[in-house]
C-alpha positions as CSV (number, residue, x, y, z in Angstrom):
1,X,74.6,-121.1,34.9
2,X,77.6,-119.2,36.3
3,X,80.9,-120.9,34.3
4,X,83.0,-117.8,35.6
5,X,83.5,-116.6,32.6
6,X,85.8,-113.5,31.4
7,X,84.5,-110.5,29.6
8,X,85.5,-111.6,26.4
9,X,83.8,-114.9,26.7
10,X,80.4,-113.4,27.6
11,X,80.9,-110.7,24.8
12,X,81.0,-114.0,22.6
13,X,78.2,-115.5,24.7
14,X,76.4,-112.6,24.1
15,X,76.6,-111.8,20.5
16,X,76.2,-115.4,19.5
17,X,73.0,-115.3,22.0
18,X,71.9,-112.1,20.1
19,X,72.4,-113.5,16.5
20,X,70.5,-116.9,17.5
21,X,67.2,-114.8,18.8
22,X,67.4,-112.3,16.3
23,X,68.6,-114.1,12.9
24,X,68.3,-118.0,13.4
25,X,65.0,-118.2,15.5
26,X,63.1,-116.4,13.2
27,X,64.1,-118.7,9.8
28,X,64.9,-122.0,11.1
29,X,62.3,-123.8,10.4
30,X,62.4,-122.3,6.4
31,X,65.8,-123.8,6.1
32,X,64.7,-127.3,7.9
33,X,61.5,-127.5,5.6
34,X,63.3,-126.4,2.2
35,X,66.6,-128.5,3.2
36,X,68.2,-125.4,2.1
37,X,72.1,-123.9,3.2
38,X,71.9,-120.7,5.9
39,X,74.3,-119.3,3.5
40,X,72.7,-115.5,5.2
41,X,73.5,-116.9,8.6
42,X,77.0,-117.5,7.9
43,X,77.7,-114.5,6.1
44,X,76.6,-112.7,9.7
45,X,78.5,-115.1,11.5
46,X,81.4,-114.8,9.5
47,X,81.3,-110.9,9.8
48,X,80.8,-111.1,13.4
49,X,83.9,-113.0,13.4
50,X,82.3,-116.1,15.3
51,X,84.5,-118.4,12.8
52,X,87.7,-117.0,14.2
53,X,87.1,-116.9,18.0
54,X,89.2,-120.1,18.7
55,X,92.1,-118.9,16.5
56,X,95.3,-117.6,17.6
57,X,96.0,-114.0,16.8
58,X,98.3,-114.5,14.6
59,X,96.6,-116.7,12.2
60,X,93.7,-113.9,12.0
61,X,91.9,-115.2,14.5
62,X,90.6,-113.4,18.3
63,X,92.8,-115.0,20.3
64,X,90.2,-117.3,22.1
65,X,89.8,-121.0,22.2
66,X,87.6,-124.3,22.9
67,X,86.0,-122.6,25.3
68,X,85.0,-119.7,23.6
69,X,83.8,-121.6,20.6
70,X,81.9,-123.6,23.2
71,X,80.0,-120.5,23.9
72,X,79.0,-119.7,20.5
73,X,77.8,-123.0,19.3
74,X,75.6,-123.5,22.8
75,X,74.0,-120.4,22.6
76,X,73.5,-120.8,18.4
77,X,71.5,-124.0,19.0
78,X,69.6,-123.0,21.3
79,X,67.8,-121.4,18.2
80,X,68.9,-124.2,15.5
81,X,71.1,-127.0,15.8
82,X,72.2,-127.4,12.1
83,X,73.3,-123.7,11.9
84,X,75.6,-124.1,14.9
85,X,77.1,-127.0,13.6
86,X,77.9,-125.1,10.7
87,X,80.5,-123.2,13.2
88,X,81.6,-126.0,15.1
89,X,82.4,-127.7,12.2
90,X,84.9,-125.6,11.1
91,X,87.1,-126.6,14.1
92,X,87.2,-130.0,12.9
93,X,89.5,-128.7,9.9
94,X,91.3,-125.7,11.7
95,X,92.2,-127.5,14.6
96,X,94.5,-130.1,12.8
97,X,96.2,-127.4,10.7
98,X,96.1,-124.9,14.1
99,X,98.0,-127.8,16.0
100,X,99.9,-129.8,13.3
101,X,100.2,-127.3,10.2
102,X,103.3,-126.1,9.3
103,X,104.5,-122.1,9.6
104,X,107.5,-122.6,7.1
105,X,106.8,-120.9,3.7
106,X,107.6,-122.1,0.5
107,X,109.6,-119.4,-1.7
């Protein structure tokens, strides 16, 4: 389907696409039958920078948002379901702190 999407949100679309087909499809079933942590998976995601595409900038993050996080975890459960909870999940932390946290330092 068409959302209209920007060319930053179908780079994400497509790398998260990319990573599902090429390094989730392939496994998921090991990790479902041994009940065992993707720890591999998340180490790609993590250097593909999927865990930071709702993040402001200038907390580290790309610079996207809901929507592009969206994107990712659709197109990672396509392949496996648990996996891309393992990125959405992280939103239910970041988000709070994103929104609520403080950006005063303690000296």
């Amino acid at each position: 389907m068409d959302y209209l999407l920007n060319e930053e949100q179908l780079m994400i679309r497509d790398l998260a696409r990319q990573i599902a087909r090429e390094k989730i499809k392939p496994i998921a079933a090991r990790y479902d039958t041994e009940g065992i942590f993707p720890w591999d998976i998340v180490k790609i995601m993590a250097d593909s920078d999927l865990f930071g595409i709702y993040i402001d900038e200038k907390y580290g993050g790309t610079g996207g948002g809901c929507m592009e996080l969206v994107l990712a975890t659709e197109e990672l459960s396509k392949a496996c379901g648990g996996i891309a909870l393992s990125l959405a999940a992280t939103a239910l932390g970041a988000y709070p702190i994103i929104l609520f946290g403080s950006e005063e330092q303690k000296q």
